[in-house]
C-alpha positions in Angstrom: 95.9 106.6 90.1 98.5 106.5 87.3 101.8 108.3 88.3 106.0 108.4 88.5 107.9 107.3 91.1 110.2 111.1 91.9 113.2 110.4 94.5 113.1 113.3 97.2 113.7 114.0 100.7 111.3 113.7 103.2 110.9 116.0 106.4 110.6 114.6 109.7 110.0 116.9 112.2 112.2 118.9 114.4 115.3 116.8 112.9 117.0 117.8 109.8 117.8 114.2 109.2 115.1 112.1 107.4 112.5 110.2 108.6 111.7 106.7 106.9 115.0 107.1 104.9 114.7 103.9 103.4 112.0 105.1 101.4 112.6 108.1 99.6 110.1 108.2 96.8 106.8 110.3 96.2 104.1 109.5 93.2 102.8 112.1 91.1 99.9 112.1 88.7 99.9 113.1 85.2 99.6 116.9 85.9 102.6 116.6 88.2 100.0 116.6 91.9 101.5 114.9 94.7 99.8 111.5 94.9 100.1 111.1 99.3 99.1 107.7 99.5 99.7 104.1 97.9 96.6 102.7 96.1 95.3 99.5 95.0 94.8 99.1 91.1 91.2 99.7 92.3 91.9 103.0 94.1 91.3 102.1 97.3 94.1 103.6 99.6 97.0 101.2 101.3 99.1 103.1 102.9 99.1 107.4 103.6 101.7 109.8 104.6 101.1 112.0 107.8 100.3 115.6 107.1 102.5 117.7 109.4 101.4 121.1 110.3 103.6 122.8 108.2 101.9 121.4 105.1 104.7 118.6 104.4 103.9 114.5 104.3 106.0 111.9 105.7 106.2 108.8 103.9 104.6 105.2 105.7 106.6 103.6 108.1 109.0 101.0 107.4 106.5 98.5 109.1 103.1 99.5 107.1 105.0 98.8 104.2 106.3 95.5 105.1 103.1 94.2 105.4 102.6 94.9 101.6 103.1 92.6 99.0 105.1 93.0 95.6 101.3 93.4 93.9 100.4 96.1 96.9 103.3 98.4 95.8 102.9 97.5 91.8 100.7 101.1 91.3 104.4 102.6 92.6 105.3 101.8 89.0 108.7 100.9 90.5 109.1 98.1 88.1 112.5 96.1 89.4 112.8 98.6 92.0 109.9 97.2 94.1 111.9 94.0 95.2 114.3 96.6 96.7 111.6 98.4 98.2 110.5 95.8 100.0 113.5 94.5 100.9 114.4 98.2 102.7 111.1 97.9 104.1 111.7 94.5 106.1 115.2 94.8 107.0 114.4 98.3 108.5 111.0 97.0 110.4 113.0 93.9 111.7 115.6 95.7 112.9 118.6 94.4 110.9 119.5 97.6 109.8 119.2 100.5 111.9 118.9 103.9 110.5 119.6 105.9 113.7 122.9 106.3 112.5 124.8 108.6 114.8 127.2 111.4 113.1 130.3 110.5 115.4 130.3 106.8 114.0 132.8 106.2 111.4 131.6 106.4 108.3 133.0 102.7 106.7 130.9 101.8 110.0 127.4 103.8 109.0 128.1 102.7 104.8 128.4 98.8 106.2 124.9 99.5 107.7 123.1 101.2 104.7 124.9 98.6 102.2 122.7 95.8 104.1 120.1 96.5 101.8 119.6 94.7 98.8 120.5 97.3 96.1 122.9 99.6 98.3 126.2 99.8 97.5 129.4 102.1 98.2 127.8 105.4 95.8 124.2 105.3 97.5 125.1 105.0 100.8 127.8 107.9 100.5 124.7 109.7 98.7 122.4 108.7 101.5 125.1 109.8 104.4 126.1 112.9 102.1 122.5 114.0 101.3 120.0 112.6 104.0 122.1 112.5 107.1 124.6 115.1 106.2 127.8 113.5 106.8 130.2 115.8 105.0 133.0 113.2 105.3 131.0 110.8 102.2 132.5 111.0 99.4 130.0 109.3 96.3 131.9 108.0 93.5 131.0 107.6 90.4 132.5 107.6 86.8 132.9 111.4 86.8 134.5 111.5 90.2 136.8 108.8 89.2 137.9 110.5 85.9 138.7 113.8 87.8 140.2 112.3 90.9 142.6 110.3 88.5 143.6 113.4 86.8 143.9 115.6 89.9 144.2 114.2 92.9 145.4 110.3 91.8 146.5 109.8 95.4 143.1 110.8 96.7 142.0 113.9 98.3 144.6 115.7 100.4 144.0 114.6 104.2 143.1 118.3 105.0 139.8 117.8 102.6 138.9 114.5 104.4 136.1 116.1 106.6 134.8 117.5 104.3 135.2 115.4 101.5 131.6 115.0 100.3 131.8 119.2 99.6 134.9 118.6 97.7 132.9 115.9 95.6 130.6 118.3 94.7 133.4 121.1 93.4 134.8 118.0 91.7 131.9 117.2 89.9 130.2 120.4 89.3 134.4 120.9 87.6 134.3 117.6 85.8 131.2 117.7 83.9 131.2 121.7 82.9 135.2 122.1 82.1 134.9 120.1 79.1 138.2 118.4 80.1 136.8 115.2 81.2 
């Protein structure tokens, strides 16, 4: 089936944190239906997601999809993005990055272990930790931030926002891009 790669959450169940974060990506077909699966350019199904009672699909484990090649994961219609895929996908299943990242860790400590993968820098993993494993202490970055937080705060956030700077992002940005100032 033809279809868009959409970047979501996935559930896993009875955690709020997300299972098979590496791979946050769902196809859909033309009409916008949920495509559950990965399929072959003949249709024939490679991998499938777990229905969980609730109605909800996990995505394929790190190691299913490891054991796909670049032409397996082609109908994603990733393009360049399938190299990162994969990438995700072996460093996960080999164990060289570990995603049970604990919330009392310091952050530098959990970004160092997301930015193992080929494609992950500073902004993802603080989107990752921010949005997927709910560490309120990320703060993503990007030009937006940077332009308000030069502006505002040019010495950074005050200390007292620090636990909760990944909520003060989103003020920041929400405030950047509808003010008009920036």
């Amino acid at each position: 089936p033809k279809g868009t790669t959409q970047f979501i959450d996935t559930y896993q169940e009875g955690d709020s944190r997300l299972e098979d974060t590496w791979l946050m990506g769902q196809q859909f077909d033309a009409e916008g239906n949920p495509l559950y699966g990965v399929y072959d350019k003949k249709g024939e199904l490679l991998i499938f997601s777990k229905e969980l009672p609730d109605g909800n699909y996990t995505f394929p484990s790190a190691e299913r999809v490891a054991e796909l090649s670049a032409e397996d994961l082609s109908v994603l219609r990733a393009g360049f993005r399938v190299k990162y895929i994969m990438d995700a996908a072996k460093k996960i299943s080999s164990g060289e990055v570990n995603l049970e990242i604990q919330p009392d860790i310091p952050l530098e400590q959990a970004r160092d272990e997301l930015c193992k993968i080929k494609g992950v820098g500073a902004k993802v993993a603080d989107c990752a930790l921010l949005f997927s494993l709910k560490r309120m202490d990320a703060f993503p970055s990007d030009v937006w931030i940077k332009r308000v937080m030069g502006i505002l705060f040019p010495d950074g956030l005050p200390e007292e926002f620090l636990p909760i700077a990944g909520i003060a992002q989103q003020y920041l940005y929400h405030y950047s891009r509808m003010s008009g100032e920036f």
